[in-house]
Structure formats: C-alpha cells, structure tokens
C-alpha positions in Angstrom: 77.0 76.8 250.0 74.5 77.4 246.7 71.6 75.2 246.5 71.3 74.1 242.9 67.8 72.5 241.2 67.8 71.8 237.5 63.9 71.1 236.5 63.5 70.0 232.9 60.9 68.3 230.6 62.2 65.0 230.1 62.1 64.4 226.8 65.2 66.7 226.6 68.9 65.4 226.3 70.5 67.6 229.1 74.0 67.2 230.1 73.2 67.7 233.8 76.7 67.4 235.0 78.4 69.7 232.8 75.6 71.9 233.4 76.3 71.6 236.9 80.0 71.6 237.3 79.8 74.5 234.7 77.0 76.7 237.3 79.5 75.8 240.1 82.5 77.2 238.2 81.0 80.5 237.1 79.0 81.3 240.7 83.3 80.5 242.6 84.8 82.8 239.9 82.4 85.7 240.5 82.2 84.7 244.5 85.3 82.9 245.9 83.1 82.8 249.2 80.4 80.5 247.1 82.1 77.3 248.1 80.7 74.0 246.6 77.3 73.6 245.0 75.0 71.3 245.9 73.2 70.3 242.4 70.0 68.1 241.9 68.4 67.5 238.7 64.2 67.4 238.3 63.5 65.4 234.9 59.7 65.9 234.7 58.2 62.9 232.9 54.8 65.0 232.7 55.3 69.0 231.2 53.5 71.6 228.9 55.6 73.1 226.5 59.4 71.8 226.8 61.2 74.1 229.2 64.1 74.4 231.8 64.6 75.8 235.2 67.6 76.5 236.9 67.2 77.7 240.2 69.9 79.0 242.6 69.8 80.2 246.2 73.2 81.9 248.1 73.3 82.4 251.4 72.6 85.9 251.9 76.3 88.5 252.4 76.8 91.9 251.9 78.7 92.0 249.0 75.7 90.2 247.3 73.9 93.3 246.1 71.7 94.1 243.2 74.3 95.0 240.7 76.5 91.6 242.0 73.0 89.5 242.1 72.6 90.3 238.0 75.9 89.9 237.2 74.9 86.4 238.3 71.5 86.1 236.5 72.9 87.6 233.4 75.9 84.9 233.4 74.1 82.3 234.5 71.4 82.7 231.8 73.8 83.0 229.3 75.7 79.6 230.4 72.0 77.8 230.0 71.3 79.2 226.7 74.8 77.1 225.5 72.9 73.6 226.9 69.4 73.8 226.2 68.4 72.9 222.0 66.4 75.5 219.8 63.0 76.2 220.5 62.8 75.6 224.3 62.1 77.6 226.7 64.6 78.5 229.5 64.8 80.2 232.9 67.4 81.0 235.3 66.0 82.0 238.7 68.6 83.4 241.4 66.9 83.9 245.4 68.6 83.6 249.2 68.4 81.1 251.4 66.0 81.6 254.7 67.7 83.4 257.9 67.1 80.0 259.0 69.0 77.8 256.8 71.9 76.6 257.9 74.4 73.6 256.6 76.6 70.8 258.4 78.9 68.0 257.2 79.4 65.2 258.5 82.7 63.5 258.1 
C-alpha cells in the first residue's frame, strides 16, 4: 500500500485529487501488487521559491529493482510536470517503507 505526500507552496492552484487518483493509476498499471494509495496533501502557507514535492514510498518486493524503481520516477515526474504551472519548481521523490512498517484495516 504506497504512502502518498503532496507538499506544495500554497499560493499554487493544485488539483490534489486528480493529482492523486492520477499517481494511484500510473503506480497499479506498472505494479498490479501496489494496491490503494494512501494520499495526503501539505499546502505550506510559509515557502521560498514556489515548488512541489511528491513523495512516494512502496513496500519493498523483489520485482521492485532499479530499472522498475525509474520506470516509476521517470513516469511519475512526467505526470507532475502536466499539474504544476510554468516557472515552478517540481520534484518527485520515490523511497521504501521501513522493515518495520506494516498496515491494518479496520472494518
């Protein structure tokens, strides 16, 4: 289950939710084993220089190897590019969960 934060400057007019339904949908067509995304958006009232951060973190698998881990980064970054407005800075940063991270649901 990805962990999803969206950090931005504030002042920007971000689409969070198609930003992340549209994350969700690229990281379950590249990784069927994904499953659902858990998304939070950061809008920080106090920033230098207008920017946004997109973190992700996967559990770690075996089939998430280098090559696979950049096929993410490079799709990823690509998707952001489409939401954020000219002249603002942008990163996409991909890591794995803990060995001790685990998930429940309640239901």
């Amino acid at each position: 289950m990805p962990q999803l934060d969206l950090k931005y400057s504030a002042s920007l007019n971000l689409d969070t939710q198609a930003i992340f339904k549209a994350v969700e949908a690229v990281l379950q067509n590249q990784d069927s084993s994904a499953g659902e995304c858990k998304c939070r958006a950061y809008p920080a009232k106090e920033a230098l220089h207008t920017h946004v951060l997109l973190q992700v973190a996967v559990l770690r698998k075996p089939h998430r190897d280098h090559a696979f881990m950049q096929s993410w980064q490079v799709s990823l970054t690509s998707l952001l590019a489409g939401y954020v407005p000219v002249e603002c800075h942008y990163a996409v940063e991909l890591s794995f969960a803990s060995d001790y991270y685990s998930t429940r649901q309640k239901v």
